[in-house]
N, C-alpha and C positions, 0 to 999 in steps of 0.2 A: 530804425530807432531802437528795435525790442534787441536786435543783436549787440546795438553799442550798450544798450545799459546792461546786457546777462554778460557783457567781456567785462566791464567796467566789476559786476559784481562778483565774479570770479578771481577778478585781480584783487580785491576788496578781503576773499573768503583766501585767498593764497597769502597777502601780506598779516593777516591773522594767523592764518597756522604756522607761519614763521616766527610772528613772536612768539606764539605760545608755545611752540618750541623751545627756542634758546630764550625765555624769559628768566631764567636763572642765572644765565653769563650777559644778558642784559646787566640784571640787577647787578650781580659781582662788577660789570666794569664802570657801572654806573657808580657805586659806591666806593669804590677803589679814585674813580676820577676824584671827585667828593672829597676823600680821604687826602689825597695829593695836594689840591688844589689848598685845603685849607692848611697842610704842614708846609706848603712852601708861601704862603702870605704870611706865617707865623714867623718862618725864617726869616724872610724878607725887613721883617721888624727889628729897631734895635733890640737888643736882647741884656747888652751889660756882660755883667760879669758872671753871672750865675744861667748856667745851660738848662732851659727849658722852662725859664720863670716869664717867657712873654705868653708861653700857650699856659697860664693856670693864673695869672690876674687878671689877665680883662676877659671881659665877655662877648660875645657876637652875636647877632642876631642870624640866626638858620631862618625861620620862619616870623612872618610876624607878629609879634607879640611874644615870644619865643627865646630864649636868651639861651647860649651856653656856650661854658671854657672851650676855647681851639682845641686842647688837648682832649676832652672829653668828646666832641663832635667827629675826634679824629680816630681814637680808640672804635667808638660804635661802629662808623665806617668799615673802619679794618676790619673788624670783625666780621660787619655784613658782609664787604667782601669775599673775606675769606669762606664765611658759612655758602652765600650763594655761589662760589666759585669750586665748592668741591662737589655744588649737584645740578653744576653744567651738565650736558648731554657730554661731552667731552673727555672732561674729566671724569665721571664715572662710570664711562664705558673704559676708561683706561685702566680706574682701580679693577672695575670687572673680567677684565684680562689678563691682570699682573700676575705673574707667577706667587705662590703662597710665599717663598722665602721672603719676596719683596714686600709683600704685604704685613709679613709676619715684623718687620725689620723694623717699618714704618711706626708699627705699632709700639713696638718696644721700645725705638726714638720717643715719641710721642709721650708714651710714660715719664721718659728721662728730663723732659723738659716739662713736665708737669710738677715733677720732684722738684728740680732747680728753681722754677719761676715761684711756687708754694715757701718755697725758704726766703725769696728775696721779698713774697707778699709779707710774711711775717717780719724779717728782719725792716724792711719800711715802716711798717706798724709801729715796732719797738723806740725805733729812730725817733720816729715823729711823735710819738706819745713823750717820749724822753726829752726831747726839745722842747715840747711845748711845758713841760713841766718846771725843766729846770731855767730855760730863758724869759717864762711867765710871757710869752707873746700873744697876743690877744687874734693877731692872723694867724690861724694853722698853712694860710698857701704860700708862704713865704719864710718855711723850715724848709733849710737847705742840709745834705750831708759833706762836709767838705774832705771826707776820709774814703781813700787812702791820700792821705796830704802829697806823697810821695811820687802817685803816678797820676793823681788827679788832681793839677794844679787853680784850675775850676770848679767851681762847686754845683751839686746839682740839687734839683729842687726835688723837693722829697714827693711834693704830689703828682709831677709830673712824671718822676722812674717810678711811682707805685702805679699808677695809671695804665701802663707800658706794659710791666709787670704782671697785672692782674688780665689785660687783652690777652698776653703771651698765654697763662695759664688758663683763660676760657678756651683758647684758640685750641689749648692741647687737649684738653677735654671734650672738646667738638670733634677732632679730629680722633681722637679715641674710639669716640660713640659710630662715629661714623664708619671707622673698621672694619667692628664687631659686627654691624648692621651689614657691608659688603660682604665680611665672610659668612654671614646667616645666608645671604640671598645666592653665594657663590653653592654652598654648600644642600642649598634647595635644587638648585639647578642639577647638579651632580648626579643626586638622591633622584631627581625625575629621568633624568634620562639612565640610570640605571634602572631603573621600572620600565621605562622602554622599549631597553634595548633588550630587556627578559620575557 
Protein backbone atom coordinates (compact mmCIF):
# COMPACT_ATOMS: atom_id res chain seq x y z
CA UNK A 1 0.00 0.00 0.00
CA UNK A 2 2.78 2.58 1.31
CA UNK A 3 4.70 1.86 -2.24
CA UNK A 4 1.54 2.42 -4.36
CA UNK A 5 0.58 5.58 -2.75
CA UNK A 6 4.74 7.08 -2.69
CA UNK A 7 4.48 5.98 -6.92
CA UNK A 8 1.22 7.51 -7.18
CA UNK A 9 2.89 10.71 -5.30
CA UNK A 10 5.69 10.96 -7.31
CA UNK A 11 3.76 10.59 -10.41
CA UNK A 12 1.66 13.46 -8.85
CA UNK A 13 5.26 15.78 -7.95
CA UNK A 14 6.50 14.73 -11.73
CA UNK A 15 3.20 15.86 -13.60
CA UNK A 16 3.61 19.33 -11.53
CA UNK A 17 7.03 20.07 -12.37
CA UNK A 18 6.06 19.59 -15.98
CA UNK A 19 3.54 22.10 -15.93
CA UNK A 20 5.35 24.26 -14.01
CA UNK A 21 7.73 24.03 -16.45
CA UNK A 22 6.22 24.74 -19.83
CA UNK A 23 3.32 26.76 -18.01
CA UNK A 24 4.12 29.76 -20.36
CA UNK A 25 3.61 27.63 -23.77
CA UNK A 26 0.55 26.33 -21.81
CA UNK A 27 -0.74 29.60 -21.45
CA UNK A 28 0.50 30.90 -25.20
CA UNK A 29 -1.45 27.87 -26.66
CA UNK A 30 -4.18 28.11 -24.53
CA UNK A 31 -4.85 31.61 -25.54
CA UNK A 32 -3.85 31.51 -29.03
CA UNK A 33 -6.76 28.46 -29.09
CA UNK A 34 -9.13 31.20 -27.41
CA UNK A 35 -7.96 33.56 -29.77
CA UNK A 36 -8.95 31.19 -32.89
CA UNK A 37 -11.78 29.80 -31.71
CA UNK A 38 -13.43 33.13 -31.28
CA UNK A 39 -12.20 34.70 -35.01
CA UNK A 40 -13.44 31.84 -36.64
CA UNK A 41 -17.19 31.95 -35.04
CA UNK A 42 -16.96 35.54 -35.90
CA UNK A 43 -16.23 34.54 -39.36
CA UNK A 44 -18.57 32.03 -39.49
CA UNK A 45 -21.39 34.92 -38.94
CA UNK A 46 -22.87 36.72 -41.69
CA UNK A 47 -20.85 39.68 -41.84
CA UNK A 48 -22.53 41.96 -44.88
CA UNK A 49 -20.87 44.34 -46.63
CA UNK A 50 -18.62 45.88 -44.26
CA UNK A 51 -15.24 43.51 -43.14
CA UNK A 52 -15.15 43.24 -39.48
CA UNK A 53 -18.36 44.85 -38.32
CA UNK A 54 -19.75 41.38 -36.97
CA UNK A 55 -16.62 41.09 -34.21
CA UNK A 56 -17.52 45.09 -32.85
CA UNK A 57 -21.60 45.03 -32.65
CA UNK A 58 -22.60 42.41 -30.73
CA UNK A 59 -21.19 41.15 -27.54
CA UNK A 60 -20.45 37.66 -26.09
CA UNK A 61 -20.41 36.45 -22.98
CA UNK A 62 -16.40 34.95 -21.99
CA UNK A 63 -17.44 34.46 -18.45
CA UNK A 64 -20.58 34.87 -16.59
CA UNK A 65 -21.88 37.87 -16.04
CA UNK A 66 -19.08 39.18 -18.32
CA UNK A 67 -19.76 40.60 -21.79
CA UNK A 68 -17.21 41.53 -24.42
CA UNK A 69 -16.80 42.57 -28.37
CA UNK A 70 -15.25 39.13 -30.53
CA UNK A 71 -12.84 41.65 -31.70
CA UNK A 72 -11.65 42.87 -28.22
CA UNK A 73 -11.56 39.09 -26.60
CA UNK A 74 -9.60 38.32 -29.72
CA UNK A 75 -7.01 41.16 -29.70
CA UNK A 76 -6.24 40.39 -25.62
CA UNK A 77 -5.76 36.81 -26.65
CA UNK A 78 -3.28 37.58 -29.19
CA UNK A 79 -1.64 39.38 -27.27
CA UNK A 80 -1.53 36.82 -24.26
CA UNK A 81 -0.44 34.73 -26.71
CA UNK A 82 1.97 36.18 -28.10
CA UNK A 83 3.42 37.68 -24.53
CA UNK A 84 3.31 34.00 -23.06
CA UNK A 85 4.78 32.58 -26.09
CA UNK A 86 7.98 34.53 -26.27
CA UNK A 87 8.77 33.16 -22.46
CA UNK A 88 8.32 29.60 -23.38
CA UNK A 89 11.29 27.56 -22.26
CA UNK A 90 11.65 27.18 -25.94
CA UNK A 91 11.51 30.08 -27.28
CA UNK A 92 13.76 31.81 -25.06
CA UNK A 93 16.31 29.54 -25.08
CA UNK A 94 16.25 30.22 -28.89
CA UNK A 95 16.53 34.01 -28.58
CA UNK A 96 19.33 32.99 -25.98
CA UNK A 97 21.25 31.49 -28.63
CA UNK A 98 20.67 33.53 -31.69
CA UNK A 99 23.56 35.06 -33.00
CA UNK A 100 23.69 39.09 -32.14
CA UNK A 101 23.12 40.10 -36.05
CA UNK A 102 19.79 38.18 -35.60
CA UNK A 103 18.97 39.52 -32.68
CA UNK A 104 20.00 42.94 -33.44
CA UNK A 105 17.78 42.51 -36.77
CA UNK A 106 14.68 41.55 -34.96
CA UNK A 107 14.99 44.47 -33.00
CA UNK A 108 15.15 46.82 -35.62
CA UNK A 109 12.14 45.08 -37.39
CA UNK A 110 10.31 45.36 -34.31
CA UNK A 111 10.90 49.33 -34.23
CA UNK A 112 9.74 49.45 -37.84
CA UNK A 113 6.40 48.12 -37.09
CA UNK A 114 6.06 50.11 -34.02
CA UNK A 115 6.49 53.22 -36.37
CA UNK A 116 3.89 51.90 -39.10
CA UNK A 117 1.27 50.41 -36.56
CA UNK A 118 1.70 54.13 -34.37
CA UNK A 119 0.63 56.12 -37.80
CA UNK A 120 -2.24 53.81 -38.55
CA UNK A 121 -3.31 54.22 -34.45
CA UNK A 122 -3.38 57.77 -35.19
CA UNK A 123 -4.68 57.86 -38.74
CA UNK A 124 -7.88 55.59 -37.25
CA UNK A 125 -8.22 58.23 -34.49
CA UNK A 126 -8.43 61.06 -37.09
CA UNK A 127 -10.99 58.83 -39.33
CA UNK A 128 -13.26 58.18 -36.66
CA UNK A 129 -13.15 61.32 -34.73
CA UNK A 130 -13.95 62.86 -38.42
CA UNK A 131 -16.82 60.64 -39.03
CA UNK A 132 -18.37 60.96 -36.16
CA UNK A 133 -18.25 64.51 -36.48
CA UNK A 134 -19.25 65.29 -39.80
CA UNK A 135 -22.03 62.07 -40.23
CA UNK A 136 -23.34 63.25 -36.55
CA UNK A 137 -23.83 59.26 -35.84
CA UNK A 138 -24.77 58.55 -32.41
CA UNK A 139 -22.83 54.70 -32.78
CA UNK A 140 -19.08 55.33 -32.89
CA UNK A 141 -18.96 51.17 -33.75
CA UNK A 142 -20.38 51.46 -36.94
CA UNK A 143 -17.83 54.22 -38.75
CA UNK A 144 -16.62 52.51 -41.52
CA UNK A 145 -13.46 53.76 -43.91
CA UNK A 146 -14.36 53.12 -47.36
CA UNK A 147 -10.98 54.68 -48.84
CA UNK A 148 -8.97 53.68 -50.89
CA UNK A 149 -12.44 53.22 -52.93
CA UNK A 150 -10.06 51.96 -55.72
CA UNK A 151 -8.48 48.95 -54.22
CA UNK A 152 -10.75 48.56 -51.30
CA UNK A 153 -14.17 47.89 -52.82
CA UNK A 154 -15.27 46.84 -49.19
CA UNK A 155 -15.39 48.90 -46.45
CA UNK A 156 -13.92 48.34 -43.21
CA UNK A 157 -14.93 49.25 -39.75
CA UNK A 158 -12.86 51.56 -38.25
CA UNK A 159 -13.11 49.96 -34.56
CA UNK A 160 -12.25 46.86 -35.75
CA UNK A 161 -8.67 47.79 -37.97
CA UNK A 162 -7.86 50.21 -34.94
CA UNK A 163 -8.31 47.24 -32.51
CA UNK A 164 -5.89 45.26 -34.95
CA UNK A 165 -3.68 48.03 -35.03
CA UNK A 166 -3.27 49.05 -31.63
CA UNK A 167 -2.54 44.72 -30.67
CA UNK A 168 0.01 45.09 -33.62
CA UNK A 169 1.70 47.99 -31.81
CA UNK A 170 1.60 46.53 -28.11
CA UNK A 171 2.77 43.39 -29.75
CA UNK A 172 6.02 45.46 -31.10
CA UNK A 173 6.59 47.08 -27.97
CA UNK A 174 6.55 43.84 -25.98
CA UNK A 175 8.61 42.28 -28.38
CA UNK A 176 11.09 45.37 -28.08
CA UNK A 177 11.33 45.16 -24.23
CA UNK A 178 11.90 41.87 -24.52
CA UNK A 179 15.17 42.07 -26.63
CA UNK A 180 16.74 44.57 -24.71
CA UNK A 181 16.04 42.37 -21.51
CA UNK A 182 17.73 38.93 -23.79
CA UNK A 183 20.56 41.13 -24.77
CA UNK A 184 21.03 42.40 -20.82
CA UNK A 185 21.03 38.72 -19.78
CA UNK A 186 23.10 37.59 -23.06
CA UNK A 187 25.64 40.03 -22.06
CA UNK A 188 25.60 39.03 -18.19
CA UNK A 189 26.49 35.87 -19.20
CA UNK A 190 29.51 36.90 -21.35
CA UNK A 191 30.81 39.35 -18.68
CA UNK A 192 30.75 36.01 -16.16
CA UNK A 193 32.30 33.70 -17.90
CA UNK A 194 34.89 36.16 -18.85
CA UNK A 195 35.74 36.54 -14.93
CA UNK A 196 36.04 32.99 -15.13
CA UNK A 197 37.76 32.15 -17.38
CA UNK A 198 40.49 34.89 -15.90
Amino acid sequence: MRGRSEGKSSKDSSHHSIVKVHVFSILSVGFGVAALAMILAATLTPTGQISGQSLVTVEVQVLPGFYMKPITFFTYCLFLCFGFGLYSPKTRGLFLNVSPDILRAVYVVAWLVAMASGFEIVYHIVIWSASLAVQGLSNPDIIVNPFPVSVNPTPVNVVFAAKIVVTIFFMSLFLIDYVRRIDRIRRERELDLRLHST
